[in-house]
N, C-alpha and C positions, 0 to 999 in steps of 0.2 A: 717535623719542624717545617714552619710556612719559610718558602722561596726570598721574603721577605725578610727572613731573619740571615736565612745565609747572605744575602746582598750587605745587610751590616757587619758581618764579622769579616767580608773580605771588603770593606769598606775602611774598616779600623784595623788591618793586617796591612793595608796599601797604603793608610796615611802613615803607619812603623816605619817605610820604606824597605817592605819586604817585597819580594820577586814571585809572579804568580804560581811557579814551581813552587817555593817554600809555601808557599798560602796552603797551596793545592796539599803537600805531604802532611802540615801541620790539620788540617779540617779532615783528614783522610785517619788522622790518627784518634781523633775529637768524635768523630760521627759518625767511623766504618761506612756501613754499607749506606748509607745515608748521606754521605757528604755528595754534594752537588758533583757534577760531570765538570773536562777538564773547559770542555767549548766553553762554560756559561763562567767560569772562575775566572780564563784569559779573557772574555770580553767585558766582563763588568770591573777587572782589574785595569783592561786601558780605560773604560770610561772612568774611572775615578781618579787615573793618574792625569786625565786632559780636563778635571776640573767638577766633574760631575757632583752634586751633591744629593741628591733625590736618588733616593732606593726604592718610590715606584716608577710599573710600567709608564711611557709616554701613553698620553691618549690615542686613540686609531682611527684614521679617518673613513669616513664610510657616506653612508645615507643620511642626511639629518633626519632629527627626530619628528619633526613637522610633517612628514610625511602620511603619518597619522592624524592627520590637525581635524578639528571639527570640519572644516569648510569641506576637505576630502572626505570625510565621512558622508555627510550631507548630499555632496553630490553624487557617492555611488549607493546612498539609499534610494535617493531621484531617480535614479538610471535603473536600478534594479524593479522598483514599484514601476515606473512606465514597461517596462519588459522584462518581466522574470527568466525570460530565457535567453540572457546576454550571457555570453564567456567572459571569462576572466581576465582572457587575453584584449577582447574588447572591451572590458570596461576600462584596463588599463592603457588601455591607447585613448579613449574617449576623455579620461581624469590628464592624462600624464605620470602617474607613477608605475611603479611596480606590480607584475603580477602577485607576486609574495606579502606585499602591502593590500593589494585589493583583496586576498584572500585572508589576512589578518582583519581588517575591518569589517566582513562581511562576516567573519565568525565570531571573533574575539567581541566588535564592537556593534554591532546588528544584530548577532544571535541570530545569524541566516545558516541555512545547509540548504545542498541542492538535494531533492528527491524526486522519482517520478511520478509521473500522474498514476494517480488510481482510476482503475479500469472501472465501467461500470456501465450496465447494459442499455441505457439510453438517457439525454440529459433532459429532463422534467422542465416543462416551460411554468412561468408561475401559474399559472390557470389548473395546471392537470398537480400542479404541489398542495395546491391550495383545496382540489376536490378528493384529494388523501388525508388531509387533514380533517374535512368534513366527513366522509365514510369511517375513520378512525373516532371519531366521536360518535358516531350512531352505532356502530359496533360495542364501543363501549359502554354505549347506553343500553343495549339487549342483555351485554352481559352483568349491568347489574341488576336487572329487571327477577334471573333467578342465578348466580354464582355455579350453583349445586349440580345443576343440570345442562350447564352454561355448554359444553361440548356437544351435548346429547341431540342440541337445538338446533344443529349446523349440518347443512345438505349442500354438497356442492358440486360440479361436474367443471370440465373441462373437455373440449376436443383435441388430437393429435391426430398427425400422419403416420402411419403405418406401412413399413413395404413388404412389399411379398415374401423377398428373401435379404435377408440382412446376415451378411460378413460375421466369423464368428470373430472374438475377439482374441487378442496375443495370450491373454492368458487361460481363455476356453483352448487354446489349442497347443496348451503344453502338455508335455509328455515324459513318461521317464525312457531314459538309455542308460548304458553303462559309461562309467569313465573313460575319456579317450576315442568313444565312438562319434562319427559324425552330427552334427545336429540336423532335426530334421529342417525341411524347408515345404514350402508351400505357396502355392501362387496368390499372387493381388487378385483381392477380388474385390467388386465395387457394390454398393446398394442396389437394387433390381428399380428399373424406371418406373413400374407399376407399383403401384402405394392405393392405399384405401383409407377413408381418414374413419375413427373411431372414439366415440363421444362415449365419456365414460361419467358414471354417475357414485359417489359415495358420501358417507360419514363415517362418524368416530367410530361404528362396528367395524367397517370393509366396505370394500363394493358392494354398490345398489343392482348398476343394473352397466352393460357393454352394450352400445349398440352403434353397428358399421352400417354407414351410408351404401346405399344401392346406388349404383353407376348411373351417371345420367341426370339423380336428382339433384337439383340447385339447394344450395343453402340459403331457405327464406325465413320467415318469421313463421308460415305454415309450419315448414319442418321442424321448427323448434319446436312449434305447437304438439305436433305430432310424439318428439321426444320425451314431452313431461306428461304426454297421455298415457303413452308407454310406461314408464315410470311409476307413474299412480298404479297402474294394475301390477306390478310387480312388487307394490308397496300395499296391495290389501291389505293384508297381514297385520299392519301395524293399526293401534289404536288410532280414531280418529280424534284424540285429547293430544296424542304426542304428535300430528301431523300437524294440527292448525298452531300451534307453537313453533314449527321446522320456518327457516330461511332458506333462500338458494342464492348464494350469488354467484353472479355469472363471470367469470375470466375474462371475456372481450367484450369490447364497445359492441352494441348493437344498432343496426340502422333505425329509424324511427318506424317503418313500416315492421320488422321483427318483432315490437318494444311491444306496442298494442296488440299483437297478434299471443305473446309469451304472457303478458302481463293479467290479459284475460284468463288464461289456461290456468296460471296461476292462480287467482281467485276462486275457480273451479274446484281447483284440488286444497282448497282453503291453505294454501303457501302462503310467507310473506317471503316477495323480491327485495334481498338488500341488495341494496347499489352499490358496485364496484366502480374505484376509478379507473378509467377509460386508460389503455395501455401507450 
């Protein structure tokens, strides 16, 4: 039974000129467990003896509802689109309202959340977006050139650093013990300063061909040269029908004195250079 209904039967009990005791035992005998408590029987029984007529709640004063208003909206879409990274607590000192109101419009009426930036390993100026886009179409154009063999066609290499001695890793170095026995331990150990850097060559079989720079030598367009000579003699083997079909793109920008020095060597070995965008 709604709160509302019991306010009319001790409404119409009070105007009999009964006593909120007698109200209280006769609604106790009416309703059991159900009949209203004695606080809310003696106090809606004086308001109806001082004249009350309304059996609902009074209104409650609070926050007006304007607080919401278009104009508030408006002005913390403003503030948020000029700087997405204002608080909530700032936007509401900046408006005048409520933090619980600015957070209400920002979700309820913006369809705003705050999330963090995505990480991502460096930001692309439009020049170097726009020669991704172009190497992404000439790629695409090889592969529809033959679909079939479209993997078979790709030769590519990249360089890395190498150290002499490299750290084994937490889980290279687990071990079993029994229950309750100490666990082992082992010192920090850091990467060795000496490193060798190592130009590695494959396709879609495996690796081509490993080959570690000799101490001393400069990285020039020679050496490249030098690289995809090597290459070629490791690559006799293969027909000369499935070489002059092979691409090589290269992983990093190269200087202009490199380009002509590689680009030659390439025609030699009847390669075609596709161009990578620059890192």
């Amino acid at each position: 039974m709604e709160k509302i209904e019991f306010r009319a039967v001790i409404k119409f009990l009070t105007k009999q000129g009964k006593t909120p005791q007698i109200i209280m035992e006769e609604m106790s005998s009416v309703y059991g467990d159900l009949c209203p408590g004695k606080t809310m029987i003696y106090k809606w029984h004086s308001l109806f003896k001082q004249g009350r007529d309304s059996i609902e709640d009074d209104p409650r004063s609070g926050r007006p509802i304007e607080a919401t208003s278009s104009d508030n909206v408006e002005k913390v879409e403003k503030l948020v689109l000029e700087d997405a990274r204002l608080k909530k607590k700032q936007i509401a000192e900046m408006t005048g309202v409520s933090s619980t109101t600015v957070l209400n419009i920002l979700h309820d009426h913006l369809g705003m959340s705050k999330v963090c930036a995505r990480w991502v390993p460096r930001m692309l100026t439009p020049l170097q977006k726009q020669q991704r886009v172009e190497c992404s179409r000439e790629f695409l154009a090889l592969c529809s050139e033959n679909r079939v063999e479209f993997m078979d066609r790709i030769m590519t290499g990249d360089a890395t650093w190498v150290h002499h001695y490299e750290p084994e890793s937490k889980q290279e170095s687990m071990q079993w013990h029994k229950k309750g026995a100490a666990p082992p331990k082992k010192f920090k150990v850091s990467q060795s300063a000496g490193k060798i850097m190592a130009t590695v060559f494959w396709d879609s079989e495996g690796i081509l061909m490993i080959d570690y720079k000799d101490k001393g030598v400069n990285i020039t367009g020679k050496y490249y040269a030098t690289l995809l000579e090597k290459l070629k003699k490791n690559n006799q083997g293969k027909t000369k029908r499935k070489m002059v079909s092979r691409c090589v793109p290269f992983a990093r920008q190269r200087p202009p004195s490199q380009e002509s020095c590689c680009d030659g060597c390439l025609t030699e070995m009847w390669l075609r250079n596709f161009k990578s965008p620059s890192l």
